[in-house]
C-alpha positions as CSV (number, residue, x, y, z in Angstrom):
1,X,0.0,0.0,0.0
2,X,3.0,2.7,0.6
3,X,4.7,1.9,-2.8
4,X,1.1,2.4,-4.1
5,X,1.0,5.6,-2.7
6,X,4.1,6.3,-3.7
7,X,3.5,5.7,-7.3
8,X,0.2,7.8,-7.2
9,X,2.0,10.9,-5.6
10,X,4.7,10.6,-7.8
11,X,3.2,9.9,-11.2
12,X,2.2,13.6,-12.1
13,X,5.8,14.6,-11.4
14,X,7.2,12.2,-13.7
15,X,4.7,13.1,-16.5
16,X,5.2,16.9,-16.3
17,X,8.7,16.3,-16.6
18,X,8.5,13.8,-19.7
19,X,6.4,16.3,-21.3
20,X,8.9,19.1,-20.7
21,X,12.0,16.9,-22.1
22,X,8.9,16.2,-25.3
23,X,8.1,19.7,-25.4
24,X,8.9,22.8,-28.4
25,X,8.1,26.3,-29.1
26,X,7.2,27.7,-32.6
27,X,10.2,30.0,-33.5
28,X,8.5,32.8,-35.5
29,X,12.1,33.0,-37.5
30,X,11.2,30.2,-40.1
31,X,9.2,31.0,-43.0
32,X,7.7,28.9,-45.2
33,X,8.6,30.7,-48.6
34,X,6.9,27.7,-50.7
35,X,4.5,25.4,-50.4
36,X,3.3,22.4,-52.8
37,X,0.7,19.9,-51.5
38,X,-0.5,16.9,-53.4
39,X,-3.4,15.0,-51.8
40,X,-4.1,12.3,-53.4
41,X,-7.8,10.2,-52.7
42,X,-7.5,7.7,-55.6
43,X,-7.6,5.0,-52.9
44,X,-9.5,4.4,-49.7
45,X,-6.6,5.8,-48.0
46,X,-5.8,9.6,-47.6
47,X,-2.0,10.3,-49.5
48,X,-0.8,13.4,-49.0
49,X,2.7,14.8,-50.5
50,X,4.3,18.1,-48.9
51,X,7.2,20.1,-50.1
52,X,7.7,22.6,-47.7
53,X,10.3,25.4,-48.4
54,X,11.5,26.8,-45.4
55,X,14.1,29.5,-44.4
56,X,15.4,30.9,-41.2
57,X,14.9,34.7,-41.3
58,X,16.4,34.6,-37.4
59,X,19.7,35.4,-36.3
60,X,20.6,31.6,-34.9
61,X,20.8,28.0,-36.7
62,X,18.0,26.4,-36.7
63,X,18.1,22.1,-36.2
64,X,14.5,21.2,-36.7
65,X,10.9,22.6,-37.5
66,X,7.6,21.9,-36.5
67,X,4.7,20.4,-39.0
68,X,1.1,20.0,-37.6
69,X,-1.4,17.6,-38.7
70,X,-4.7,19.6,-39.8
71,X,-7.4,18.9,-36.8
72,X,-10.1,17.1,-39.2
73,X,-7.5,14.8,-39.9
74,X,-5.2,14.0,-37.1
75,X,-7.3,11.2,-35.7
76,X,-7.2,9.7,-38.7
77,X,-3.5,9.9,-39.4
78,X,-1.4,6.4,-40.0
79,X,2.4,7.0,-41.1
80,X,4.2,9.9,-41.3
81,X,7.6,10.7,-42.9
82,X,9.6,12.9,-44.2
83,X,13.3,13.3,-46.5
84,X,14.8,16.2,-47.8
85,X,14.2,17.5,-51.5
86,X,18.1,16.8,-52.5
87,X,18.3,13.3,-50.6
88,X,15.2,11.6,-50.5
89,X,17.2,8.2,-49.7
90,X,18.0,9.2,-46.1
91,X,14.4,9.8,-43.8
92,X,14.6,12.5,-41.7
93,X,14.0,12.0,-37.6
94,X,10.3,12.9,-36.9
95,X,9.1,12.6,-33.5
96,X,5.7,13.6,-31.8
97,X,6.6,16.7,-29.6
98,X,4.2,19.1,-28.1
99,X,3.6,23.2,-27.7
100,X,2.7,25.0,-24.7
101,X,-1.0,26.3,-25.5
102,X,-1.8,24.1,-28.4
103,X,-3.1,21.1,-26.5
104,X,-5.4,20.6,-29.1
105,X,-2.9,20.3,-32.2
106,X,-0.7,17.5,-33.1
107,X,2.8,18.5,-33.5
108,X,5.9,16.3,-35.4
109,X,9.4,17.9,-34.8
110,X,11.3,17.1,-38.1
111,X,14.9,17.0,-37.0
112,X,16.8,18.6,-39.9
113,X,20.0,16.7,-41.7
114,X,22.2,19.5,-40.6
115,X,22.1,22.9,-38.8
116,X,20.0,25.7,-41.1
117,X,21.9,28.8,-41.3
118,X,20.9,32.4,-40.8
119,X,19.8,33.3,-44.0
120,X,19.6,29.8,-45.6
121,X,17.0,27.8,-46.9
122,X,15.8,24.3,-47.2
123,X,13.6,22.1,-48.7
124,X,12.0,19.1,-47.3
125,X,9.2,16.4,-48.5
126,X,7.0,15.1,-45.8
127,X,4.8,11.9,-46.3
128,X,1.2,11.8,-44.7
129,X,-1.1,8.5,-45.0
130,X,-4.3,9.0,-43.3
131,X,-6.9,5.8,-43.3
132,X,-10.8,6.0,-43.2
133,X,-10.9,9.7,-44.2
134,X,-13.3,8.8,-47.1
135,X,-16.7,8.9,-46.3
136,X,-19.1,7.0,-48.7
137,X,-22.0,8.7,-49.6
138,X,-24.2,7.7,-50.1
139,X,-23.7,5.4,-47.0
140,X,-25.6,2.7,-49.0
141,X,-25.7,1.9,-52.6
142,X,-27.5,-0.9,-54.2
143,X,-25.3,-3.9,-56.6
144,X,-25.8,-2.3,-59.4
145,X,-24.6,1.6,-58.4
146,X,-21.3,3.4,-58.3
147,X,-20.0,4.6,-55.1
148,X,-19.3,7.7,-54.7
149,X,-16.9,9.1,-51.5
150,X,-16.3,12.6,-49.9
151,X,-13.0,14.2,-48.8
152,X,-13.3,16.7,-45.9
153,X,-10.5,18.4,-45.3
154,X,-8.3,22.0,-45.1
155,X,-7.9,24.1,-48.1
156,X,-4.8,26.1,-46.8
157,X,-1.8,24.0,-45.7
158,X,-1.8,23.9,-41.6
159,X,1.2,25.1,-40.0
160,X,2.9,27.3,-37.2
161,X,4.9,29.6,-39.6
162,X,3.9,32.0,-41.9
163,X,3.5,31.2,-45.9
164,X,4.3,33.4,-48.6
165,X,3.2,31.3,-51.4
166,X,1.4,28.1,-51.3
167,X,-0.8,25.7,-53.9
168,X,-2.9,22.3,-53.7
169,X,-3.1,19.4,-55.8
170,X,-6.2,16.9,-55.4
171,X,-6.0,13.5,-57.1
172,X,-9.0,12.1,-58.0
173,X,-10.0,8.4,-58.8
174,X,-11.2,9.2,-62.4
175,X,-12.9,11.8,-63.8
176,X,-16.0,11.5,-61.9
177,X,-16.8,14.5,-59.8
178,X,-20.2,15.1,-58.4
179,X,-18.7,18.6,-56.4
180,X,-15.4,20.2,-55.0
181,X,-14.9,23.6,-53.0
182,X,-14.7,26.4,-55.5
183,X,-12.5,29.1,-53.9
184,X,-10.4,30.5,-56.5
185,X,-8.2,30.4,-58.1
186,X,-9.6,26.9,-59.3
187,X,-9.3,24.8,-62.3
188,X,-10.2,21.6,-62.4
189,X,-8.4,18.8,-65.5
190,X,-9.6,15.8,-65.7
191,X,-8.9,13.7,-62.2
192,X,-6.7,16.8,-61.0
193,X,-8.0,19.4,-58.8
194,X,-5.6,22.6,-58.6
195,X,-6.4,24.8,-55.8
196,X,-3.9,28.5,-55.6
197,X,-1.3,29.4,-55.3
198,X,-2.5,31.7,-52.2
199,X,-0.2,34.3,-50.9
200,X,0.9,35.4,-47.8
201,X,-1.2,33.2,-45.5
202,X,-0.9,33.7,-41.8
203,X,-0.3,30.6,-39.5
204,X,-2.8,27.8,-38.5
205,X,-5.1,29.5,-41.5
206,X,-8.1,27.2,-41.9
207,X,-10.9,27.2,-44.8
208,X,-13.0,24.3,-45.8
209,X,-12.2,21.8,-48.7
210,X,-14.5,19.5,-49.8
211,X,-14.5,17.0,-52.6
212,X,-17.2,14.6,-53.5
213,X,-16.3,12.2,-56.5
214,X,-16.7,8.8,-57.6
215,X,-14.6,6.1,-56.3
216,X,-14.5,2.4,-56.5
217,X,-11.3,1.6,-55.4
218,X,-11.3,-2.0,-52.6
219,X,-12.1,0.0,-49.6
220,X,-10.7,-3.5,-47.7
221,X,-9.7,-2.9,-44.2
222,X,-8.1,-5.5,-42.0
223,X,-10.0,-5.3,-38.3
224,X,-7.7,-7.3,-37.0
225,X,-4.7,-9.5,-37.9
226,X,-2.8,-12.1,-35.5
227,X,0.8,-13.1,-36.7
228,X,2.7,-15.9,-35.1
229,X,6.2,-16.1,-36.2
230,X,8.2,-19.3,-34.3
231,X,11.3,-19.5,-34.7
232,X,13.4,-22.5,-34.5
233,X,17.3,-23.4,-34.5
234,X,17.1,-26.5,-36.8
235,X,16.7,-23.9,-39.8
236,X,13.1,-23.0,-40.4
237,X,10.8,-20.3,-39.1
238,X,7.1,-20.4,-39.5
239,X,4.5,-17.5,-40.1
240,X,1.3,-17.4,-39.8
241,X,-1.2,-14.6,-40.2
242,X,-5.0,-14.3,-38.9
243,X,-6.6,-12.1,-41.1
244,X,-9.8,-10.4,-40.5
245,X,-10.9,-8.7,-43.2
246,X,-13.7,-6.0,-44.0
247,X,-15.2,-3.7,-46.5
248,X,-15.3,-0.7,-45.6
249,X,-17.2,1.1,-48.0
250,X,-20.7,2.1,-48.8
251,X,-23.2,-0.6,-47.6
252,X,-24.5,-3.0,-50.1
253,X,-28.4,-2.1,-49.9
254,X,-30.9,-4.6,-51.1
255,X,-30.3,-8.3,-51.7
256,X,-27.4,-9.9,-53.8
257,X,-27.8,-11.4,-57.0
258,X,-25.2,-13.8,-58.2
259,X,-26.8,-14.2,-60.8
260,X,-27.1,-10.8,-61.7
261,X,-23.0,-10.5,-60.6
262,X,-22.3,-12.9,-63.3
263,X,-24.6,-11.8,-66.1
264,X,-24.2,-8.2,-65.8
265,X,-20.4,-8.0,-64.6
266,X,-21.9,-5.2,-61.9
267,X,-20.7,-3.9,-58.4
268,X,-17.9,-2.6,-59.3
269,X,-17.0,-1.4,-55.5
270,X,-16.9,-4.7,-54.4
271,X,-13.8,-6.6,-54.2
272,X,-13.2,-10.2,-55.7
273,X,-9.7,-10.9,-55.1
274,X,-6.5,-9.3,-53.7
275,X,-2.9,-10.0,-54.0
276,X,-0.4,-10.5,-51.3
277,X,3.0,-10.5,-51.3
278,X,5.3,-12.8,-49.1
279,X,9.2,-13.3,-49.2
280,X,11.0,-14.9,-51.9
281,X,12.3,-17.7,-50.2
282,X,8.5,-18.4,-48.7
283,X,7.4,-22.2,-49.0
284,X,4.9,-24.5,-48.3
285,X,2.5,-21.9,-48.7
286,X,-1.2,-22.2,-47.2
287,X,-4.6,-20.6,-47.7
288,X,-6.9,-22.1,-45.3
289,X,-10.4,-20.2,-43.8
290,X,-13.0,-21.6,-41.1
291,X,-14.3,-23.7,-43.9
292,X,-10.9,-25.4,-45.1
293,X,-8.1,-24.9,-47.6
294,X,-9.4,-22.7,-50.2
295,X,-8.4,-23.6,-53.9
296,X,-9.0,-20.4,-55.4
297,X,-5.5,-18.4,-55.3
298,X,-2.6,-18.1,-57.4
299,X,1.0,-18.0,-56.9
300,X,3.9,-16.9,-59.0
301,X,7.2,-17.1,-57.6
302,X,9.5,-13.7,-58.5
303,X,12.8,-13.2,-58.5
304,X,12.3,-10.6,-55.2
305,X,9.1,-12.5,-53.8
306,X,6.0,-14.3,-53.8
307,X,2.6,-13.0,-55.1
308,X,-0.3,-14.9,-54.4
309,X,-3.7,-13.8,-56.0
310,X,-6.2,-14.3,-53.4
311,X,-9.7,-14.9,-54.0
312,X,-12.2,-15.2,-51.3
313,X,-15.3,-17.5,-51.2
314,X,-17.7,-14.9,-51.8
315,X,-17.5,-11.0,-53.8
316,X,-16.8,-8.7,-50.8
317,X,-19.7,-5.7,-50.5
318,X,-19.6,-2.8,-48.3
319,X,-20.1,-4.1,-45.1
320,X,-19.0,-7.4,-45.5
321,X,-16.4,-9.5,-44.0
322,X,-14.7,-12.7,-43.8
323,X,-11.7,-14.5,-42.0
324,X,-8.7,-16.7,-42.9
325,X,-5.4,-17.5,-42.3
326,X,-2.4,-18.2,-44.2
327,X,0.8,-19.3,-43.5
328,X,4.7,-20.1,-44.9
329,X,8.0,-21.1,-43.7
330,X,11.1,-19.2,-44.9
331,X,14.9,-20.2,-43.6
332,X,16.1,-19.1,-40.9
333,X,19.7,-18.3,-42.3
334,X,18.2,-15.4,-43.8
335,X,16.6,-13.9,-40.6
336,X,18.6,-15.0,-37.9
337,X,21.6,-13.9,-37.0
338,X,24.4,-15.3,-34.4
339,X,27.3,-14.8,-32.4
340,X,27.8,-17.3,-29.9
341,X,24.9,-17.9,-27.6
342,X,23.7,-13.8,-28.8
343,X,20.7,-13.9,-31.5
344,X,19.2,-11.5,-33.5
345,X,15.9,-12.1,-35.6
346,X,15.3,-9.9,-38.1
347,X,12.2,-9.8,-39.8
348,X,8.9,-8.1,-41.0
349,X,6.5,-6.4,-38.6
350,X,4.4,-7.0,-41.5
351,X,3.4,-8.5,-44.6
352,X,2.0,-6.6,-48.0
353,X,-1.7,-7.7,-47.6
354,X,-3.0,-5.9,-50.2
355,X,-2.3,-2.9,-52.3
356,X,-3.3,0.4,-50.1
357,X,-4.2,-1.9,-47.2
358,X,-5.1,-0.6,-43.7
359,X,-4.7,-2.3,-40.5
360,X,-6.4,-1.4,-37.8
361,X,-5.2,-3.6,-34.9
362,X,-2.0,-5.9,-35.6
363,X,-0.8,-8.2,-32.7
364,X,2.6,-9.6,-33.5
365,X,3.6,-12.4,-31.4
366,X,7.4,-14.0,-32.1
367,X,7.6,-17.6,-30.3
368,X,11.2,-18.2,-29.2
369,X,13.2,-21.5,-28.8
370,X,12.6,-23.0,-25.3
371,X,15.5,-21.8,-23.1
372,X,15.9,-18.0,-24.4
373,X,16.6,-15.6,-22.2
374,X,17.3,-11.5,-22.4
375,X,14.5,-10.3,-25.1
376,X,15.2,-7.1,-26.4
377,X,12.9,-5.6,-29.0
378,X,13.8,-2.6,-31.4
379,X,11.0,-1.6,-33.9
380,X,11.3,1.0,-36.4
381,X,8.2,3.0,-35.0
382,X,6.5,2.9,-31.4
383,X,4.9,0.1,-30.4
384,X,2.6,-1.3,-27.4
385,X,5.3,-4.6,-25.6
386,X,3.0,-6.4,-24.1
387,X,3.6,-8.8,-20.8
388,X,5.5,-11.9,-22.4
389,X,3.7,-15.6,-22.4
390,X,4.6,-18.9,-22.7
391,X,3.6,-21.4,-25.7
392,X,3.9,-25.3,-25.3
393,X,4.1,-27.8,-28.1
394,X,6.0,-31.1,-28.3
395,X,8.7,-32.2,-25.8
396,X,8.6,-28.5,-24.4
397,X,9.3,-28.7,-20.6
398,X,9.3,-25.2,-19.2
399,X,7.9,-23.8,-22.3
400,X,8.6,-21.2,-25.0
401,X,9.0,-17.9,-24.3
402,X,6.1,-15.6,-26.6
403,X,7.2,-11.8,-27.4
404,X,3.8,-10.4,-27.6
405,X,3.9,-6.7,-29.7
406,X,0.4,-4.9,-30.3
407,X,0.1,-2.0,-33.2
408,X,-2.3,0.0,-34.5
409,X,-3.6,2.1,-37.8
410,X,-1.0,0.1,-39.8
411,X,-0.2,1.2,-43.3
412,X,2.1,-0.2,-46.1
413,X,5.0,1.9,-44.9
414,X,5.1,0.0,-41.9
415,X,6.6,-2.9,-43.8
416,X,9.7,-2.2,-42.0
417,X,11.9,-4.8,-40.3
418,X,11.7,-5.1,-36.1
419,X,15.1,-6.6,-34.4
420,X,14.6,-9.1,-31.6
421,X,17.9,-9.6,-30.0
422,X,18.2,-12.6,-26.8
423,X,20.6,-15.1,-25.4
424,X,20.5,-19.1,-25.8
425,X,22.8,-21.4,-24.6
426,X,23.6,-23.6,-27.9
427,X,23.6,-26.9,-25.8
428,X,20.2,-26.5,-25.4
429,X,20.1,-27.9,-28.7
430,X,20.5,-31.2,-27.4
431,X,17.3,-31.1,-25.1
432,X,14.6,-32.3,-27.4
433,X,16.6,-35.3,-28.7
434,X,18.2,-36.6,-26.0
435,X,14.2,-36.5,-24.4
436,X,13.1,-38.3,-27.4
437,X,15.8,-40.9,-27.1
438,X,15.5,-41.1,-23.1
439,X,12.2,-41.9,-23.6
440,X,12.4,-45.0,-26.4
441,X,15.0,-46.2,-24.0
442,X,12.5,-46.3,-21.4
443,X,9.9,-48.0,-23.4
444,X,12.3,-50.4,-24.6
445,X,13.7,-50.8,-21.6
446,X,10.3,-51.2,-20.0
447,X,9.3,-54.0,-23.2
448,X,12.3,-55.9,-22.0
449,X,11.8,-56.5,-18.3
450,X,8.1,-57.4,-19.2
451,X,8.8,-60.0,-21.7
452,X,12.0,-61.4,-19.7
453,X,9.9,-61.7,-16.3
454,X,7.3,-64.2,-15.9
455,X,5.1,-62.7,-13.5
456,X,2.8,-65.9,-13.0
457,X,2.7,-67.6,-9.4
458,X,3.1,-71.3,-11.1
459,X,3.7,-72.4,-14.4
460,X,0.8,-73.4,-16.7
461,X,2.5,-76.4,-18.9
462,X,-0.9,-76.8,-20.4
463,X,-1.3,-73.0,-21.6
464,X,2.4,-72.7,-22.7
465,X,0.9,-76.0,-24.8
466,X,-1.4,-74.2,-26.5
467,X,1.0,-71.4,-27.3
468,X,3.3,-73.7,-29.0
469,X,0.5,-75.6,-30.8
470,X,-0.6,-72.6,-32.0
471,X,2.7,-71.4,-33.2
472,X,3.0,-74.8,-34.9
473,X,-0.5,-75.1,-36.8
474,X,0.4,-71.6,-37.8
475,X,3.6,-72.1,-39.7
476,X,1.6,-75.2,-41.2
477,X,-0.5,-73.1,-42.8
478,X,1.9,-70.6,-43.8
479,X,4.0,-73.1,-45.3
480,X,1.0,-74.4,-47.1
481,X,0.1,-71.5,-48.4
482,X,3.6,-70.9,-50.4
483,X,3.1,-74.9,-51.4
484,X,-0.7,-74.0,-53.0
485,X,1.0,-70.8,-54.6
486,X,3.6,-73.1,-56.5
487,X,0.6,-75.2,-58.5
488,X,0.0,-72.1,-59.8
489,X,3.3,-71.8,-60.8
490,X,3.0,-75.3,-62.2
491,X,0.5,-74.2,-64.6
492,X,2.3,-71.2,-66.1
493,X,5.2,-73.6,-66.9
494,X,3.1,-75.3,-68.7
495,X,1.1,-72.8,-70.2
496,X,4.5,-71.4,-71.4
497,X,6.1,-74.7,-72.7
498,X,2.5,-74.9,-74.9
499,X,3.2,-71.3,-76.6
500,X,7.1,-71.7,-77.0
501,X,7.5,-75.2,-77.1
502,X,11.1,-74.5,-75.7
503,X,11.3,-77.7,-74.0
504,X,15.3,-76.7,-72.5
505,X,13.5,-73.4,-70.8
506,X,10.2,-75.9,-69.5
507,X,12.7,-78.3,-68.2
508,X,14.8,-75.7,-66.2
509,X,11.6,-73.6,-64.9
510,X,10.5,-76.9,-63.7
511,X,13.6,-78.1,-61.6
512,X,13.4,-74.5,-60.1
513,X,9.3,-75.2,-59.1
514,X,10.7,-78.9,-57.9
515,X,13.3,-77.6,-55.4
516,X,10.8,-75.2,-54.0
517,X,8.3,-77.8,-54.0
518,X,10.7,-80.6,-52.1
519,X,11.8,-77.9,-49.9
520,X,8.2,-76.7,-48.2
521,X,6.9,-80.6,-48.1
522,X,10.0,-81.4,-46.2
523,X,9.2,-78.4,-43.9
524,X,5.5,-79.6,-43.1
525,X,6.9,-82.9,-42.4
526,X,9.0,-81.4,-39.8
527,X,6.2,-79.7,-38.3
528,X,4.5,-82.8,-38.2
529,X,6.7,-85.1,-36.3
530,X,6.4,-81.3,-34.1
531,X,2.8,-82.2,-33.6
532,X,3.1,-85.6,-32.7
533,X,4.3,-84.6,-29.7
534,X,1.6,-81.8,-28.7
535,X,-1.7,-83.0,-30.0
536,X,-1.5,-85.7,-32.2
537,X,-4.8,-85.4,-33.5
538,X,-3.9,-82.1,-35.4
539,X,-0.6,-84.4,-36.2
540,X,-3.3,-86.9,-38.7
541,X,-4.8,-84.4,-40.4
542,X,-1.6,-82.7,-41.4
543,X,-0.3,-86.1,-42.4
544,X,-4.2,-86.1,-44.3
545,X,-3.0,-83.0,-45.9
546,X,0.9,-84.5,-47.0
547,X,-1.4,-87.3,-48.8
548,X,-3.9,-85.1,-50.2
549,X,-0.8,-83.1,-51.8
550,X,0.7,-86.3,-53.2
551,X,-2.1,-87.2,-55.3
552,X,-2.7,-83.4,-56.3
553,X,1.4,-83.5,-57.0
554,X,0.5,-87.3,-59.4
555,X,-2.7,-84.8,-60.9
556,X,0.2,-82.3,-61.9
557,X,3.0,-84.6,-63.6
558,X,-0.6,-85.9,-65.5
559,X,-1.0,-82.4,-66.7
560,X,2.8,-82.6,-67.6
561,X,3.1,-85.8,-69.6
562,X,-0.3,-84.4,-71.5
563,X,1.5,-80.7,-72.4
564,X,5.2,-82.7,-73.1
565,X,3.0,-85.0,-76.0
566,X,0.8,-82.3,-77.2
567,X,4.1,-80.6,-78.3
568,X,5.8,-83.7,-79.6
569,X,2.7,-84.2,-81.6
570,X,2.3,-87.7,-80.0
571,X,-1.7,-86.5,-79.5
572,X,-4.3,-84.5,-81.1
573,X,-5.3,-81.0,-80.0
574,X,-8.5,-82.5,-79.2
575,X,-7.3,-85.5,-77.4
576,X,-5.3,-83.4,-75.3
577,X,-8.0,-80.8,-74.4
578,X,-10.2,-84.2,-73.4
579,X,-7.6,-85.8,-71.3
580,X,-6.9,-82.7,-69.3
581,X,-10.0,-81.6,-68.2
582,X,-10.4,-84.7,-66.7
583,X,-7.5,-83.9,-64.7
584,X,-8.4,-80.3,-64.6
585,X,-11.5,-81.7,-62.1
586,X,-9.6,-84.5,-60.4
587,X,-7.5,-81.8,-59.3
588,X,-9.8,-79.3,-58.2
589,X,-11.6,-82.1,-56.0
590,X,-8.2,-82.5,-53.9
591,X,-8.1,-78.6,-53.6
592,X,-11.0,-78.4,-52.1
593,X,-10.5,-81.9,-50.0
594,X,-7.1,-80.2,-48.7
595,X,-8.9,-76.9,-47.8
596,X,-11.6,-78.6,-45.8
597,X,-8.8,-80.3,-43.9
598,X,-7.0,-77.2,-43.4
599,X,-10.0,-75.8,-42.0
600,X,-10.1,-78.4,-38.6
601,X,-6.8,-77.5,-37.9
């Protein structure tokens, strides 16, 4: 309860101060001397494209300036960014800052390359991506309309400093505009609004700019998205992402027609696939919703990565969602980095979803090797670190450690690469197989003292009996089984020697059938003099079954000496075919005498 109160009394003293170290003034010594703005609403997201011209009229260098967000906006903002007009390779430090009496504003210090002069000037291009700044309206169309959006936003660029000369540029989808704010000078070509230039505008000026045209770009949104990343050391790491996604646009009004979909090729807003891009080296790739793997997607493999055409089950109207997940393993090698027991993973926050896609809520979770220890995250942008949790899968004792990273109002610049740096003792390695081979030797060593122990009280010479009678009458039959499969080979000798008359190649295939023959009648013989022993009633009716085979045996050389004079011509075809089908059926009456006795055994 002290530390509590403590913490309470305390807290307000350690915000003021934070907020003092994050704090800035507006120095009334820069001057924006040119300003060209490009906002582009093509998309369902908000682009907007600053080159600010700025130039220090004061007396001291000046290291950074100040750019605001416009109020209507800066709920709505996503990713902001900036480089300077003669190096636009190398992004510029931009960090959220405050000013005393302009709680309401949001304010970005934009740390300059290098000091500004007295006198000097600059210019520098700042980035601005705002999502769900388009507002559909009508809020509900029917399949078969258009949709139509409207941009609400500031004519005159919002910022601190003065402006001596400034102009707008509004990028339409296409050529379609119902109505835009007329305050001249205007002219309007094609899907290009040009607004200015305006001269001399004082600081925070504000005027209304609206814009209502037609636009039926994939208003998709992605309400939420789950990625797992688990990494392992044996060379693989898995993704897999959770997707839910939504349209976002006008609501579809009415009912749906597929058939009307098909036939007329209409609602255009809505959205029948997407395309996402994964890494080049992705594999085993997987496209799975609540339903089960869905067939419908295409993938081409790049030389720089891996697009996959995704088609849902359904069109996607305004208003509409669905779910799935996909997933892909990439090497490790090219993410994870080593020295000694130090790693460093190296990855994606984020995938490309979709063109212009918009996240609203993105949990990242990174599932470490059992045994790390020492996770430090670095992300290109602020996130929310959640408290860590623990995964289990197979032959995890203590568990995996889970970095758990929550984002939100995600954009495609955030495709940027996090660093997870931690410790892990390499002989660790060894854990999960020595398990697995601790335990076989447990269960084998378990088999063996069960099968070595006799855990009976007395011995049961009768049941052990049975056991060996069994064993017995079962190799009978097996062996009896090879013997029946040799008549067969029996006839296709002779069938052969019918068609090729080769008596040298009937002769040897013959010897070959004999030796196997002699070979498996000696063998039941054995077992029988076995039997004699044990039950000698099973005993006569295998020695039934030896004298059943001897006559079927006397059937066979029959069918023999009848093939050997059919080919010497010693008897007609006719003759022939007489003679053996009267051994055909005396044979066939033995088989089925010999399986009858096989049957009492």
């Amino acid at each position: 309860m002290k530390w509590s109160a403590f913490y309470i009394l305390t807290l307000p003293f350690f915000v003021s101060v934070f907020c003092k170290v994050n704090q800035d003034t507006i120095d009334n010594n820069i001057i924006v001397t040119q300003m060209d703005r490009k906002i582009d609403i093509a998309s369902h997201l908000v682009k907007t494209y600053t080159s600010i011209t700025i130039e220090n009229r004061g007396s001291s260098t000046v290291r950074s300036f100040l750019y605001v967000v416009d109020p209507s906006l800066q709920t709505k903002l996503s990713f902001i960014g900036a480089v300077t007009k003669d190096n636009k390779d190398d992004r510029l430090k931009v960090q959220q800052t405050t000013v005393s009496g302009h709680d309401d504003k949001k304010f970005w210090r934009v740390t300059l390359p290098s000091g500004l002069d007295a006198g000097r000037s600059v210019t520098v291009d700042v980035e601005a991506i705002f999502a769900h700044a388009l507002t559909p309206y009508p809020s509900q169309i029917t399949q078969a309309e258009k949709q139509s959006v409207v941009f609400d936003g500031n004519l005159y660029f919002y910022t601190p400093y003065q402006t001596v000369s400034q102009k707008t540029t509004v990028v339409t989808s296409s050529a379609v505009v119902e109505s835009y704010t007329k305050t001249k000078p205007v002219s309007i070509s094609d899907n290009v609004i040009t607004y200015g230039p305006f001269e001399n505008r004082l600081p925070f000026s504000e005027a209304p700019l609206r814009v209502h045209e037609e636009n039926n770009a994939a208003f998709l949104t992605v309400t939420y998205l789950e990625r797992i990343v688990e990494v392992s050391h044996w060379g693989n790491i898995a993704v897999e992402e959770h997707v839910d996604l939504r349209h976002s646009g006008a609501t579809l009004k009415g009912p749906f027609s597929r058939f009307d979909y098909q036939r007329n090729q209409d609602g255009v807003s809505s959205v029948k696939s997407f395309k996402t891009i994964l890494p080049a080296s992705a594999r085993d790739v997987y496209y799975r919703d609540e339903i089960g793997n869905i067939s419908t997607s295409h993938m081409r493999e790049l030389d720089d990565s891996v697009e996959l055409e995704l088609r849902p089950r359904f069109p996607l109207f305004g208003g509409w969602k669905t779910h799935y997940y996909i997933g892909y393993n990439v090497p490790s090698y090219e993410y994870l980095y080593n020295k000694g027991d130090h790693y460093a993973l190296k990855m994606r926050f984020v995938d490309h979803l979709y063109d212009d896609m918009v996240i609203d809520e993105a949990v990242i979770k990174v599932i470490l090797p059992e045994g790390s220890k020492d996770m430090k995250v670095r992300t290109p942008f602020d996130v929310i670190r959640e408290e860590d949790d623990v995964h289990y899968t197979y032959l995890d004792t203590t568990g995996r450690p889970v970095i758990v990273m929550r984002k939100f109002n995600l954009v495609e610049q955030h495709i940027q690469d996090f660093e997870l740096h931690y410790t892990f003792q390499r002989f660790m390695l060894l854990q999960e197989p020595l398990l697995v081979v601790g335990a076989f030797y447990l269960l084998f060593l378990a088999v063996i003292v069960y099968v070595r122990l006799d855990f009976s009280i007395t011995k049961d010479e009768a049941k052990e009996s049975r056991l060996r009678v069994a064993s017995l009458v079962e190799e009978v039959q097996s062996v009896q089984d090879r013997r029946s499969a040799l008549y067969q080979s029996y006839d296709d000798a002779i069938n052969r020697f019918k068609t090729s008359k080769d008596s040298g190649a009937f002769l040897a295939s013959r010897k070959k059938v004999d030796a196997d023959y002699r070979q498996l009648t000696t063998q039941i013989h054995s077992l029988q003099q076995q039997l004699k022993t044990e039950a000698p009633e099973i005993a006569d009716k295998v020695a039934e079954l030896q004298r059943l085979d001897s006559q079927y045996k006397e059937q066979i050389a029959l069918a023999i000496s009848l093939a050997e004079k059919l080919v010497a011509n010693k008897i007609s075809r006719q003759q022939y075919l007489d003679s053996e089908g009267g051994v055909a059926t005396k044979r066939e009456e033995i088989y089925q005498k010999m399986e009858g006795v096989r049957a009492t055994f």
